[in-house]
C-alpha positions as CSV (number, residue, x, y, z in Angstrom):
1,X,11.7,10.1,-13.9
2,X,10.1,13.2,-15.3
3,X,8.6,16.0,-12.9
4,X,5.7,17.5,-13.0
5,X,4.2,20.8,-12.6
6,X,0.5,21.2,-11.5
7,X,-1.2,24.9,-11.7
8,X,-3.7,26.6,-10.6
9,X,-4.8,24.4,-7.4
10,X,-7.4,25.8,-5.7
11,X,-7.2,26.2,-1.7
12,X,-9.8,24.2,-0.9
13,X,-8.1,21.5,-2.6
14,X,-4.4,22.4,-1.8
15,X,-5.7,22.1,1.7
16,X,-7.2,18.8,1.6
17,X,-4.0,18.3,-0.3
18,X,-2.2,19.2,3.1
19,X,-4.5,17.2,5.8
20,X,-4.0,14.3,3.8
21,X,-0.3,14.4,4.2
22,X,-0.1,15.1,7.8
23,X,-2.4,12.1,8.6
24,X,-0.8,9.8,7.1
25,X,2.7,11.1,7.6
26,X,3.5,11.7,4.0
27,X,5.0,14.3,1.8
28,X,2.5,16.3,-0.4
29,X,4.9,14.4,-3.3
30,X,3.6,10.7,-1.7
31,X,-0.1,12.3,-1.5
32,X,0.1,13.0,-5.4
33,X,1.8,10.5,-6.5
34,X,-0.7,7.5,-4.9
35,X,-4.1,10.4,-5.8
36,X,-3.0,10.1,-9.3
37,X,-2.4,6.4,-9.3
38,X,-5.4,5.5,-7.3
39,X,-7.2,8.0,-10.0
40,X,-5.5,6.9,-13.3
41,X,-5.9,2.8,-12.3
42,X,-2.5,2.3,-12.6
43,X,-0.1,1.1,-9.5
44,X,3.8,1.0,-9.1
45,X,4.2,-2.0,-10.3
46,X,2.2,-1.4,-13.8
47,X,-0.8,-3.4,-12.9
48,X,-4.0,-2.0,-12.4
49,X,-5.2,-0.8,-9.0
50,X,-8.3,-2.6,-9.1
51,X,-6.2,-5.9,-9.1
52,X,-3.6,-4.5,-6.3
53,X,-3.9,-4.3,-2.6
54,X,-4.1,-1.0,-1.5
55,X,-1.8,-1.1,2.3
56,X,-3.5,2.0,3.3
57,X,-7.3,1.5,2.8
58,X,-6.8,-1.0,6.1
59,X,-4.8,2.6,7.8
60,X,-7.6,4.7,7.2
61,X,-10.2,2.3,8.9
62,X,-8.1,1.7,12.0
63,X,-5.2,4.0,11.8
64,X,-1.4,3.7,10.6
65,X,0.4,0.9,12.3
66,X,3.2,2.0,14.6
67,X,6.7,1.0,14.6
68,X,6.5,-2.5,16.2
69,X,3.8,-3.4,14.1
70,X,5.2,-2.5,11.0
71,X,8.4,-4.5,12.2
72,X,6.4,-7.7,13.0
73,X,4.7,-7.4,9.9
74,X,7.4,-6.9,7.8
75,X,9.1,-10.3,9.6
76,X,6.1,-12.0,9.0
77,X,5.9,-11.3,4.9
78,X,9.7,-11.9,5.1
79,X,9.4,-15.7,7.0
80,X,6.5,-16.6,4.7
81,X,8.1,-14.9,1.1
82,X,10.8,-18.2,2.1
83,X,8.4,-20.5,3.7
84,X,7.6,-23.6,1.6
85,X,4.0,-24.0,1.1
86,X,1.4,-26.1,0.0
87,X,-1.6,-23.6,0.4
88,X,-4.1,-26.5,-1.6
89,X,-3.7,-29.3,1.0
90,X,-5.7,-30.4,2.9
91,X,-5.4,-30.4,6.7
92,X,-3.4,-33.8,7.7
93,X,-3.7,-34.5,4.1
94,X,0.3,-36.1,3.3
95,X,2.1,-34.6,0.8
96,X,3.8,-36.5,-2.1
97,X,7.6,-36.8,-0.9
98,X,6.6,-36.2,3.1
């Protein structure tokens, strides 16, 4: 992956820069690196942002998730990423096959 060299940042933004970082635990790299993402509409994954989900919109609202939460989340997606699903059913509606 290339790097990049920005110039010329001003201190009030270098600052802001900064606060972001050390509120959400990230390196000034991270804070970049989603900033210009978020601002070029593009995401890690190559689709747009305005068709991702953005994990910490929900962390500036209420506040990063500590470490057991992130555990049971991260369970969670991981049970239901292999969980067999039928998210059209009804409710007590039988499935072909059940």
């Amino acid at each position: 992956m290339p790097d990049l060299v920005i110039r010329q940042v001003d201190h009030l933004l270098a600052e802001r820069i900064r606060s972001f970082a050390k509120a959400r635990e990230w390196s000034i790299n991270e804070v970049l690196l989603h900033a210009l993402r978020r601002g070029l509409g593009a995401a890690e994954n190559g689709q747009l942002a305005e068709t991702s989900v953005d994990g910490d919109e929900l962390a500036m609202l209420a506040g990063p998730w500590n470490a057991t939460e992130q555990a049971v989340f991260h369970e969670t997606v991981q049970a239901l990423s292999v969980a067999r699903g039928d998210p059209l059913r009804r409710l007590g509606e039988v499935a072909c096959g059940d």
